[in-house]
N, C-alpha and C positions, 0 to 999 in steps of 0.2 A: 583566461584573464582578459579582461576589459581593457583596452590603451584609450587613456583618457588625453585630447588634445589642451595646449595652457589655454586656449581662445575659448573653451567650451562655456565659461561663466565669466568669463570678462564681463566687470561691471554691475556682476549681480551679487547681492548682499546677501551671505551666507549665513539664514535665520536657521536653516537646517530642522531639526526637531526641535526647536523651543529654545533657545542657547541662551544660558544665563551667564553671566559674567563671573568669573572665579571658582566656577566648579560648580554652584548650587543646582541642587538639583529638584524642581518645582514639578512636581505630581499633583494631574486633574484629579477634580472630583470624581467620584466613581458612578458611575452608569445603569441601573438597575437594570439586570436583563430578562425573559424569560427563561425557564428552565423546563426542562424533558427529562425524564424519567428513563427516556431511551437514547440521550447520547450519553457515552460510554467514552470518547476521545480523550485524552491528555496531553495530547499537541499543542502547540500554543497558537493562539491564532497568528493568520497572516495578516501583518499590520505595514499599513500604505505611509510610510516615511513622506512629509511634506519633500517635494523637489523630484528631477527627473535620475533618472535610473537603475540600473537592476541591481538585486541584491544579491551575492553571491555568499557560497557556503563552504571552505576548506579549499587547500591549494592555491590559485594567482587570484587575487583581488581585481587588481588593478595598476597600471602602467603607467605615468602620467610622464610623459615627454618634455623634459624642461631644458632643450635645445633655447639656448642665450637667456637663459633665466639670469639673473642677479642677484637672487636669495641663497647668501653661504652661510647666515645662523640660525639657529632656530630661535626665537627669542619670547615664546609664547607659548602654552598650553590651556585652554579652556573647556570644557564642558557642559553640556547639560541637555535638559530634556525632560522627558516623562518616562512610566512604567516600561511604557512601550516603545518607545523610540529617544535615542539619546544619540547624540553630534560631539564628537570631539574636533573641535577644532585649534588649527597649528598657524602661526604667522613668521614671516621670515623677515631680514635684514641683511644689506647688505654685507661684505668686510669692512665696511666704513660706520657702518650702523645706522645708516639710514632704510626707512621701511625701503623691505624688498617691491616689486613690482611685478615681479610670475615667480611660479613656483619651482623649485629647481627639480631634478630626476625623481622620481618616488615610486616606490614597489611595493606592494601592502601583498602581503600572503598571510594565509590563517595555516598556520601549522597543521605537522602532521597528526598531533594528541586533540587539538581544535581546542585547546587548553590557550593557546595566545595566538593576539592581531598583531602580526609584527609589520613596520612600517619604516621601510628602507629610506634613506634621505641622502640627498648629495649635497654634506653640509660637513662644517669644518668644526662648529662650536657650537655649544648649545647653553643656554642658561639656569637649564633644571636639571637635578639628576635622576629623583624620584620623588613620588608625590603615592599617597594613599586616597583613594580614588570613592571606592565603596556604592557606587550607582547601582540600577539594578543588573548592569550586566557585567562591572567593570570591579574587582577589586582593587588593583594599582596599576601605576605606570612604570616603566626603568627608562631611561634615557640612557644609550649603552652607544661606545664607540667601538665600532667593528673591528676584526681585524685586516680590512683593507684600507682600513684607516678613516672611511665615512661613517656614519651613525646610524644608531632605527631607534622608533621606540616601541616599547611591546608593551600591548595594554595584556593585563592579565585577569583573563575573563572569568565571570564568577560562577556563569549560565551561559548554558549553548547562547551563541550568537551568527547573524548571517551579518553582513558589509558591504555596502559603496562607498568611494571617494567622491570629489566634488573638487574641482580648483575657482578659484578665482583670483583676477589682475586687480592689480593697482588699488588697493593692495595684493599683495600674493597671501593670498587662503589658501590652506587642503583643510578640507572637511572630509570625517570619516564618520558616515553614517551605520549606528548600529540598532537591529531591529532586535525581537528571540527568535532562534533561531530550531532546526528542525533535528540535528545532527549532533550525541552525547557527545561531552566530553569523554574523552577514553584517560586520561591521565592531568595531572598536574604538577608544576614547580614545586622541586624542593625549595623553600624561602629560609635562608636564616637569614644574620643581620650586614653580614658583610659577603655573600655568595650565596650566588639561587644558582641551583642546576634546574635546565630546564629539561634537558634527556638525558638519558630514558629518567620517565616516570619510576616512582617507585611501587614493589610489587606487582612487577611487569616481567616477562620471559623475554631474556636478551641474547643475543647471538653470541656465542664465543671470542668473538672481536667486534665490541662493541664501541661505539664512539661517544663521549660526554660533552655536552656541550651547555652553556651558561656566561653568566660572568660575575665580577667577580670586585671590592675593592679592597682587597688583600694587602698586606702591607708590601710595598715595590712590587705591587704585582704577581707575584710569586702565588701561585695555589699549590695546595697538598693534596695528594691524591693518596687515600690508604687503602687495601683491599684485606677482607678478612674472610677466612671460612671458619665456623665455629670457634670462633677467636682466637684464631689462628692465622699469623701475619702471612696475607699471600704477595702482595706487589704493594711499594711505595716507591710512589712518583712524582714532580712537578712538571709545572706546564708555567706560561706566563700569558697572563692577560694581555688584552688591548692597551687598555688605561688603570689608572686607581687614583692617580692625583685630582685628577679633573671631574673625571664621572665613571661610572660602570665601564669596564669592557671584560670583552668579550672573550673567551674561550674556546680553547675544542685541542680532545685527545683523546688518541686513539687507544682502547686500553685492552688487552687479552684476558680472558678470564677462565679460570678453570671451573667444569663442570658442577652444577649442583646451585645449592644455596648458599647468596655470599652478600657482606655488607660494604658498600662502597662510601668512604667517607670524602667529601671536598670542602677542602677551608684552609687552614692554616693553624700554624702556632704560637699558642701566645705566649707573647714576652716575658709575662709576668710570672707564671707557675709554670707554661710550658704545656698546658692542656689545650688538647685539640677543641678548635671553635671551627664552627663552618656547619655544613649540614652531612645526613649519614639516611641511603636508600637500604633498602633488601631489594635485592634482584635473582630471577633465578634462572642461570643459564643452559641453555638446551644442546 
């Protein structure tokens, strides 16, 4: 993992890959190239992101040290860019609501499925909860409060992806630079409309004591947890989010599973008939 100092871009204007304002996303003209008969690759190439430094691929991103930072909300989200290189960029505010001035703590790690860029934040509030995204590397975003009580946001990628960060002062910028990247995704979010689990994937060999993790805005927070083997009720459980009033939060339980093939449902129930809403894996435990 990279530790990125707040001084590093002090001052300098975060164009990043192309950055359009409100999400748009503006793709060059296409490039006519020569072609060979004899390459045979499928890799994508490696593409040189305007700005300074390395792009990294799963595990620790980046570390960015916001010792006396002043930014506690998050009050921005933008993107944009081209085919090949796209910048999300985040801006912060005081607790008073005045723009921030450095960036406060931030951890970007690429999961362990490389299915999402999750991006830790030492922030108390945020103004977005989720947005649908659809770039070429980005499906959507979640803005989710942890359960230590600060936030992340996980972009939820559409196509391998490799990442740098980028700070910059006065204003306080993080810029996360995304190229394509080299490394499959091995799994993806279950997404419904009020809970996405995001482990384990489904259609995935899980340990006997496996752990679920997601979030969730379930009504008071409350998620259901059903487990079934050939429909046949094996554990129902709850757990409780981080949030659900304000924005996404977060989850995690720990659940035992008995051997073989089993459907693991998360959501809740609704008020009105009483049918299970949430989303529903196959897993098969070894």
């Amino acid at each position: 993992m990279r530790r990125i100092g707040l001084g590093l871009l002090a001052g300098v204007t975060l164009t990043g890959c192309g950055l359009v304002d409100g999400g748009t996303i503006t793709t060059p003209p296409a490039v006519a190239s020569p072609t060979s008969s004899a390459r045979t690759s499928t890799l994508p190439p490696v593409v040189e992101c305007p700005g300074a430094g390395d792009f990294e691929e799963g595990g620790g991103i980046a570390d960015v040290d916001g010792e006396g930072a002043d930014g506690s909300r998050l009050t921005r989200i933008t993107w944009g860019g081209s085919d090949l290189c796209e910048t999300f960029t985040f801006e912060f505010a005081t607790s008073e609501g005045a723009p921030a001035t450095m960036v406060p703590d931030v951890r970007i790690d690429h999961l362990e499925t490389f299915q999402v860029i999750r991006i830790h934040m030492d922030v108390d509030a945020a103004v977005l909860t989720d947005q649908l995204v659809e770039t070429g590397l980005v499906d959507r975003l979640y803005v989710v409060r942890s359960l230590d009580g600060e936030m992340f946001v996980d972009l939820h990628l559409s196509a391998p992806a490799a990442a740098r960060a980028r700070v910059g002062a006065s204003p306080a910028l993080l810029s996360v630079d995304l190229r394509p990247g080299f490394v499959p995704m091995t799994g993806s979010a279950a997404v419904g409309e009020r809970v996405i689990l995001v482990s384990p994937p489904a259609n995935t060999a899980v340990e006997p004591v496996t752990e679920l993790t997601g979030y969730a805005r379930t009504f008071e927070a409350n998620v259901l947890v059903v487990v079934t083997q050939s429909g046949t009720l094996v554990t129902e459980t709850t757990t409780t989010a981080a949030d659900w009033s304000e924005t996404w939060g977060e989850f995690r339980l720990e659940l035992g599973l008995p051997p073989g093939e089993v459907a693991v449902f998360v959501g809740e129930v609704s008020p009105e008939d009483g049918a299970l809403e949430g989303v529903t894996v196959d897993l098969t435990v070894g």
